[in-house]
Each structure stands twice: as structure tokens, then as C-alpha cells.
C-alpha positions, 0 to 999 in steps of 0.5 A, spaced: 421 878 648 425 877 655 428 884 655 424 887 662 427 893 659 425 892 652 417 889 654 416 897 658 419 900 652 413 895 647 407 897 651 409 904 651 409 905 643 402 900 643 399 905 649 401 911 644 405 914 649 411 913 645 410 915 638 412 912 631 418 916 629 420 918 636 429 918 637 430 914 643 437 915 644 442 911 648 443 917 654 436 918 655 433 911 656 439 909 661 437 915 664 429 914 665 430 906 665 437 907 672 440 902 667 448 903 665 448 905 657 450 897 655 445 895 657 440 900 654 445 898 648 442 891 649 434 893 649 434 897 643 438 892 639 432 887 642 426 892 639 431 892 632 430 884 632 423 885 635 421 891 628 419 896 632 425 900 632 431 902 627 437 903 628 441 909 623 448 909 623 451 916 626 444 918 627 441 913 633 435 909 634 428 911 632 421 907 633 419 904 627 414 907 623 411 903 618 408 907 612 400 906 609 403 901 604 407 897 608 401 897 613 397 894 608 402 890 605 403 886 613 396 885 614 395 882 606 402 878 607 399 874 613 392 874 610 396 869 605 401 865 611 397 865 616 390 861 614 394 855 612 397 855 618 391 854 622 389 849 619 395 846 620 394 847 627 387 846 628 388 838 625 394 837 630 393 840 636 393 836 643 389 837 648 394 841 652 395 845 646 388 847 647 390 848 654 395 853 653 391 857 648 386 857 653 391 860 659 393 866 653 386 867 652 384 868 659 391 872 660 389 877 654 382 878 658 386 880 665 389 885 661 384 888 657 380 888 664 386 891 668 386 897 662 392 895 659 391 895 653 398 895 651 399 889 654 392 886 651 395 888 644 401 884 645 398 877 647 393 878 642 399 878 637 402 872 641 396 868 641 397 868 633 404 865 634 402 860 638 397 858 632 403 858 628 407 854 633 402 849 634 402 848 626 409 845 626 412 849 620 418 852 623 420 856 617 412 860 617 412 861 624 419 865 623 416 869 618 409 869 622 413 873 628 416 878 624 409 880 621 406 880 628 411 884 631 410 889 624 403 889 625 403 890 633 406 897 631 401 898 625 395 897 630 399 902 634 399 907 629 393 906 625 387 904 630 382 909 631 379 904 636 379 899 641 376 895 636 381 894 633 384 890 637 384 882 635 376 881 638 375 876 643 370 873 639 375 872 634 380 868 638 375 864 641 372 862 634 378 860 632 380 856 639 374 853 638 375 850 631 381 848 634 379 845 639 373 839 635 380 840 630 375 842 625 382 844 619 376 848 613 373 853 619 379 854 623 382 856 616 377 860 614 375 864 621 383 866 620 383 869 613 377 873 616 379 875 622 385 878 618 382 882 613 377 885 619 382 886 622 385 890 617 379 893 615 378 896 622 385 900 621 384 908 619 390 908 613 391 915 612 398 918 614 398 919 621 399 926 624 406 928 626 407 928 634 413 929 638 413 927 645 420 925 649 421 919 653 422 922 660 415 925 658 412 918 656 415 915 663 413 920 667 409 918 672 
């Protein structure tokens, strides 16, 4: 995501200071953002591509919100795709892939230090495409993207704490594994990781709670 526009927009629904559900009209995000409505247009059809906002015709764009059983669905989806996809990653990563994962790691602990937690969720999910870069499997990868972006929006609306946040012992168990190519434990330590994940999640139907966009971009 390149979008300045759009990357604002993701931190806030993952900070909760845009709400699952919220409208977030073309006029009001060109007011808040001093941008002209076309490009506004352009941020909200990124974050439909993203999974992160709806667009209903004659009605205007809404912040997705996944229900209980997609939510489950999502998390039980890559349980299934994405242990595969570190083994086949941790059998070809080079050195300067263990670098850049490396790099993200250290970004992703900036973040959490800085308290931007919205940031940190962000990475944390990048750190798992990364993963599924290194493996090489073009098609599952594509499939992985969608599944994290859903996901990023699930933790948002379904944590209860900050725990639910990929964990840095996690991550770094998996780059370890990575890293000495050891395929069976990185494979294991991904499937793991995401049913823990999932299991840190409070799925019960979240409040109803309505905030504006200028009010989330107040300073």
C-alpha cells in the first residue's frame, strides 16, 4: 500500500479510532485529508482492494466488518495455506532474504516502542507476506495478501489486548527456523502461531459504536 492517503486511513481502523462499520464518505475524507474528491475516490477504492472498506452502490463506502464466522473463517483459512508456505520458504531463503526479515523485525519493534500500535499491526501482517514471498508461489501468496489485510481488520475489531498482536517471540522463532532452513519447524511454528493467534481473539459480536472521521483525525 503506497496510497499516503489510504496507509492514514489503515492505522486509524487498526488504532479503533476508525470504527468497523463507519461510512466514510468522498466529501468528508477530502475535507479532513485537504485532498480534491478524485483523489479521495482513489484512497477508498485502494482500501476496497485492500478488504478494508466496502463500496455499495448509491450508498457510499463503509469500513468493512467482518462478521464472527468470517473471522474464523480468515484465521482457520491461513492455518491451512500458510504453514505450507514456511516450509517452503524456510527451505529457500538466502541470506539476504533472512536479512530483510530481519530489517522488518526491527521496524515492527520501532513501532510497537514508538506506541504505534497500528503501525506495528500492519508489519506484523507484512512479516507474514514476506514469508509467503520468499516461498516462491505467486498464486498462494496473492491468496495469503487478501487473507492478511482481512485478518489486520479482524484483530482491530476483535482483540481485547495487546496480546493479540503477532507476538515477537513468534516471529522470531519462525526467522530462526528460517534461518538454519529447518522446513518441519518453521512449518509447525506458523500453524502455531495462527491458531494462537486466533484463540487470543474475543469473537463475540462487538458493540455498536459510531464516531465521525473528522472526530478520528482530530488532533
Amino acid at each position: 500500500m503506497t496510497d499516503p492517503i489510504a496507509v492514514q486511513l489503515i492505522e486509524a481502523i487498526h488504532e479503533h479510532r476508525v470504527r468497523p462499520g463507519m461510512k466514510l464518505s468522498e466529501e468528508e475524507v477530502a475535507e479532513v485529508f485537504g485532498v480534491g474528491r478524485t483523489v479521495a475516490r482513489q484512497a477508498l477504492r485502494s482500501l476496497a482492494d485492500y478488504g478494508l472498506v466496502r463500496i455499495e452502490r448509491n450508498r457510499g463506502a463503509f469500513v468493512a466488518k467482518p462478521s464472527v464466522r468470517e473471522a474464523r473463517e480468515v484465521f482457520e483459512a491461513r492455518a491451512l495455506l500458510e504453514p505450507s508456505t514456511a516450509r517452503a520458504a524456510a527451505e529457500r531463503a538466502t541470506a539476504a532474504d533472512i536479512a530483510r526479515l530481519e530489517a522488518h523485525l526491527a521496524d515492527e519493534h520501532a513501532a510497537l516502542d514508538a506506541g504505534q500500535a497500528g503501525r506495528a499491526l500492519m508489519l506484523s501482517g507484512r512479516f507474514h507476506i514476506e514469508i509467503a514471498r520468499i516461498a516462491d508461489q505467486t498464486t498462494i501468496e496473492a491468496f495469503i495478501r487478501q487473507l492478511v489485510s482481512r485478518s489486520s481488520l479482524i484483530i482491530a475489531l476483535y482483540w481485547r489486548r495487546q496480546s493479540a498482536m503477532c507476538e515477537s517471540h513468534a516471529h522470531h522463532a519462525l526467522l530462526d527456523a528460517m534461518e538454519r532452513n529447518d522446513a518441519a519447524t518453521a512449518e509447525e511454528l506458523m500453524k502455531g502461531h495462527l491458531l494462537d493467534l486466533l484463540s487470543l481473539l474475543d469473537l463475540r459480536e462487538p458493540a455498536e459504536e459510531t464516531v465521525s472521521l473528522r472526530e478520528a483525525f482530530a488532533p
